[in-house]
PAZAPA-4460 file (N, C-alpha, C; in steps of 0.05 Angstrom, whole numbers, plus 32768, in hexadecimal, padded with zeros to 4 digits):
% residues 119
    n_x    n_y    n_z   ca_x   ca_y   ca_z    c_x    c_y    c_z   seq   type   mol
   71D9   78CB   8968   71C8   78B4   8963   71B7   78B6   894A     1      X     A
   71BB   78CE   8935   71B5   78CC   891B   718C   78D6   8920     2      X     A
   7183   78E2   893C   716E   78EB   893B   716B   7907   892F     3      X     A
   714C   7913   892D   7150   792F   8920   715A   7940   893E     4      X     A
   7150   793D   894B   715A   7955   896B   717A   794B   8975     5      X     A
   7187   7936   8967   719C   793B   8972   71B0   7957   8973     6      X     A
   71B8   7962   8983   71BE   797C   8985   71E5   7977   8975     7      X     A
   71EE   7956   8974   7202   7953   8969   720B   7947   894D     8      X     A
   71EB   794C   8943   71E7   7937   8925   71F8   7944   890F     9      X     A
   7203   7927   8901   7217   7927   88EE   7236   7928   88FA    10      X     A
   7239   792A   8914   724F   7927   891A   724B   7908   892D    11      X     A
   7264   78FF   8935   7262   78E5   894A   726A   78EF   896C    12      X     A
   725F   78F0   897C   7266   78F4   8991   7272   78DF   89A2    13      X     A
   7269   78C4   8999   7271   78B4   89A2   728C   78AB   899C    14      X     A
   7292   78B3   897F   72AF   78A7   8972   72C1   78C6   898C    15      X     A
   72B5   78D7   8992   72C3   78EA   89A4   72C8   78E4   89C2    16      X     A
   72B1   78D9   89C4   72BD   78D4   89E0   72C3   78B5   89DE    17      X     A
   72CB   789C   89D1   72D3   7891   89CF   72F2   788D   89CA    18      X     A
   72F4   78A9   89BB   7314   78B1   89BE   7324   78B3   89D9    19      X     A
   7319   78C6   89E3   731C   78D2   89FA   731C   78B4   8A10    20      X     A
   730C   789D   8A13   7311   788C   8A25   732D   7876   8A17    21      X     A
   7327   7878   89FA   733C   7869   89F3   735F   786F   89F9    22      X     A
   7362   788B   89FE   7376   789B   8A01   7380   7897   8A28    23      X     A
   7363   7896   8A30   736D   78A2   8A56   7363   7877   8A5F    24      X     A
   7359   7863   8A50   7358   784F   8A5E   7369   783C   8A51    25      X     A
   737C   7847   8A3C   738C   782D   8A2B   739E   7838   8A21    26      X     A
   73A4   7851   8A10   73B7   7852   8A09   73D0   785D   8A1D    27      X     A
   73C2   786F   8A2B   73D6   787C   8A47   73EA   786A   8A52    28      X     A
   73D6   784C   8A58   73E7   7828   8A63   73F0   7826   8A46    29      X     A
   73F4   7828   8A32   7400   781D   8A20   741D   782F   8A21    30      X     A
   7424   7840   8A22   7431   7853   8A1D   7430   786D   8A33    31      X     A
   7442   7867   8A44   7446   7881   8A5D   7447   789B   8A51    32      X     A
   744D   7897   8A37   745D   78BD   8A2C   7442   78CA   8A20    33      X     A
   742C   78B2   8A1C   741C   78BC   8A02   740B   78D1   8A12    34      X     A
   73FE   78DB   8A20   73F5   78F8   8A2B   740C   790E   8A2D    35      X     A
   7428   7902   8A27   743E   791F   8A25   7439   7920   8A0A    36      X     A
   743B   7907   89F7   743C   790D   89D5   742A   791D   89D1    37      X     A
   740B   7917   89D8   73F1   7927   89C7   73F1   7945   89D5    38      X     A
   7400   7946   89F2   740B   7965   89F3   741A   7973   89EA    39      X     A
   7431   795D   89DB   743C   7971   89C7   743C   7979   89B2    40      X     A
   7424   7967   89A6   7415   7970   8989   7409   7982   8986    41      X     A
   73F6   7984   89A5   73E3   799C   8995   73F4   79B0   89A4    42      X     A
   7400   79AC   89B4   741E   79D2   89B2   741E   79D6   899D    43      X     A
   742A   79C1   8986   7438   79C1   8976   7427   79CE   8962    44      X     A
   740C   79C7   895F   73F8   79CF   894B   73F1   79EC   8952    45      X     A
   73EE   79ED   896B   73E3   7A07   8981   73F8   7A23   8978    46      X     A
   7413   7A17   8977   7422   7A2B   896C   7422   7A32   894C    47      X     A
   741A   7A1E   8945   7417   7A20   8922   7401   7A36   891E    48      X     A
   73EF   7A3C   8935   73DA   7A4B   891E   73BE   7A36   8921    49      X     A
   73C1   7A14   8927   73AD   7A0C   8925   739D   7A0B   8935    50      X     A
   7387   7A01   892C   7367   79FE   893B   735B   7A11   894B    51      X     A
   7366   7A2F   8941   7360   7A48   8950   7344   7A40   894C    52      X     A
   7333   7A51   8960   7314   7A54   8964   72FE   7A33   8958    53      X     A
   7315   7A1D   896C   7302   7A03   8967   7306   79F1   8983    54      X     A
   72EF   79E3   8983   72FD   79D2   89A6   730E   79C1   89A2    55      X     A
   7319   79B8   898C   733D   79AB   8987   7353   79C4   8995    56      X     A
   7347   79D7   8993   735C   79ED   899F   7358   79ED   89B3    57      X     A
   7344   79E8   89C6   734A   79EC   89E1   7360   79E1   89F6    58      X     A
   7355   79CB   89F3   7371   79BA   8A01   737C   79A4   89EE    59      X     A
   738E   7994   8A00   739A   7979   89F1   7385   7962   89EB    60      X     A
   7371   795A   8A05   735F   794B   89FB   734B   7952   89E8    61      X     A
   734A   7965   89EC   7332   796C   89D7   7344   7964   89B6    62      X     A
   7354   7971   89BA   7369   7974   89A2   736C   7950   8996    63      X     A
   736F   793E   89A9   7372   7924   899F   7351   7917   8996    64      X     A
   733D   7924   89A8   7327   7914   89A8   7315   7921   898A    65      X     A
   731A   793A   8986   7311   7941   8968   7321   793B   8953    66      X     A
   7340   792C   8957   734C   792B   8941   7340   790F   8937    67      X     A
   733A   7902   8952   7331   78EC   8947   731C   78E0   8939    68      X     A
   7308   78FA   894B   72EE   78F8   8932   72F4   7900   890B    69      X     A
   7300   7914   8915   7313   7910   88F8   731D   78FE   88E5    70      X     A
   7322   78F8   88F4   733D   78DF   88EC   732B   78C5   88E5    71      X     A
   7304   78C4   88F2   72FF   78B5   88E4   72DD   78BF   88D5    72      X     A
   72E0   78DC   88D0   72CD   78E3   88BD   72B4   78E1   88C6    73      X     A
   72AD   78EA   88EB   729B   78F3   88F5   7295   7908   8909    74      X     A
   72AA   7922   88FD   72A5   7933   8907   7294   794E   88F2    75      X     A
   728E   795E   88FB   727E   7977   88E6   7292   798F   88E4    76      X     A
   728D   79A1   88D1   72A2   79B9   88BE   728D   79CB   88D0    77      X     A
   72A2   79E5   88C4   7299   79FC   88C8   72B3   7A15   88BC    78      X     A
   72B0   7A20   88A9   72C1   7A31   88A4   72B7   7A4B   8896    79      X     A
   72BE   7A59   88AD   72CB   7A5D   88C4   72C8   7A4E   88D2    80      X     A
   72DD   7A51   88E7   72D8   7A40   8901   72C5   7A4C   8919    81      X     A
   72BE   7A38   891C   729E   7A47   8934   72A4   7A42   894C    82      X     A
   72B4   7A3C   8954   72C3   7A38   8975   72C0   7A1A   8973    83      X     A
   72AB   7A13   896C   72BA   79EA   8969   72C6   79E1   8959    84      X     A
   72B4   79DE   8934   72C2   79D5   8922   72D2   79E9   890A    85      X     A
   72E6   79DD   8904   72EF   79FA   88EE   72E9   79D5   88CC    86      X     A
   72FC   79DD   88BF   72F9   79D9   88AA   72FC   79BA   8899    87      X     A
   730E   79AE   88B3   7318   7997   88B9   7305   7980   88CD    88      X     A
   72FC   7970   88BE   72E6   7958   88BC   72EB   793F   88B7    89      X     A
   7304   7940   88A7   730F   7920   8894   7325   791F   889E    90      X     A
   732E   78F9   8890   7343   78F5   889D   7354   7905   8888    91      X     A
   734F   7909   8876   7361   7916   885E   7362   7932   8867    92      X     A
   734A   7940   8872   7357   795B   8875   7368   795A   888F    93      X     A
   736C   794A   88A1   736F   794D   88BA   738E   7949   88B4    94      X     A
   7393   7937   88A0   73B4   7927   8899   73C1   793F   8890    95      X     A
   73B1   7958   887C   73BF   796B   886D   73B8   7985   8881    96      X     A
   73A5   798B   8898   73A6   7999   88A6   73BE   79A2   88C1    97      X     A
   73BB   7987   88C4   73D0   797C   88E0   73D6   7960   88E3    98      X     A
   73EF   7967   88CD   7403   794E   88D1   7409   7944   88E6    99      X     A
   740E   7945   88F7   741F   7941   8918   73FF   7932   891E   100      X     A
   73EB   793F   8925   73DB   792E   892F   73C4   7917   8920   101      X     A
   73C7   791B   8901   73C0   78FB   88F0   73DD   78F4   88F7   102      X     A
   73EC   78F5   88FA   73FF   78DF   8903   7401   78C5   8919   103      X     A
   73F6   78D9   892D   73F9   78D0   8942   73DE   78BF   8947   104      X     A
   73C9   78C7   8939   73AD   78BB   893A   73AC   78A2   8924   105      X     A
   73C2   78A4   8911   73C0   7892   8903   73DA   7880   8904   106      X     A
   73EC   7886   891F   73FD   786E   892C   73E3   7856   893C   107      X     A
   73D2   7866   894B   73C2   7860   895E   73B1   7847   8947   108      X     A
   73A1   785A   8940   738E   7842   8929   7398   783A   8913   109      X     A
   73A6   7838   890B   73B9   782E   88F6   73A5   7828   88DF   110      X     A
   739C   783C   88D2   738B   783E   88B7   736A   7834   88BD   111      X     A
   7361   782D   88D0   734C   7821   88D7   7330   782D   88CA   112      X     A
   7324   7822   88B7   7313   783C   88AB   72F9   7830   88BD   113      X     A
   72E3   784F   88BA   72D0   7841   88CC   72B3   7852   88C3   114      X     A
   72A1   783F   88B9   728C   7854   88B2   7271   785B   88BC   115      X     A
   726C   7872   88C7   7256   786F   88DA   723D   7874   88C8   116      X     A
   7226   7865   88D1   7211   7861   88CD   71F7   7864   88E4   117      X     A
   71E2   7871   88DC   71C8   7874   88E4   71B4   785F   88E6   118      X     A
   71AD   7858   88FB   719F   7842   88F7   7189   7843   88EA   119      X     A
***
């Protein structure tokens, strides 16, 4: 909410868990397979080497709900990776980080740019 004690400032929590309902209350009815697809991305990333020591690594939702903060430029860096964020923040690093999942985030929003602001 852009206060000084927010314990999540500079990142969007809301664009996060907004993912996350957009994924389990609409896209799931849009598409039966799409909870097998975003499990087989982040295997697919999981086996690459990616998102070691970040909560995109933990599971699949996590994995879709930070790509998407990604994907629209309100999540926070850290590199090294600090067990949440590693180095990947943008939709540009996220496209050249992990192809497979800007793909699939940007079938979903189809280029949608979005810019958050502080009131």
């Amino acid at each position: 909410l852009c206060y000084g004690s927010d314990v999540y400032l500079g990142e969007s929590i809301a664009v996060h868990e907004f993912a996350h309902t957009i994924k389990s209350m609409g896209l799931v009815f849009l598409d039966s397979n799409f909870t097998t697809t975003v499990e087989n991305a982040y295997q697919n990333a999981r086996n690459q080497g990616l998102w070691d020591n970040t909560y995109a690594g933990s599971n699949a939702e996590e994995y879709w709900a930070e790509g998407v903060q990604s994907y629209f430029n309100t999540n926070l860096q850290s590199d090294p990776p600090n067990g949440i964020h590693n180095h990947v923040n943008t939709r540009a690093e996220l496209q050249a980080y992990d192809p497979g999942l800007y793909a699939l985030i940007d079938e979903v929003f189809d280029g949608v740019v979005y810019t958050p602001t502080c009131p």
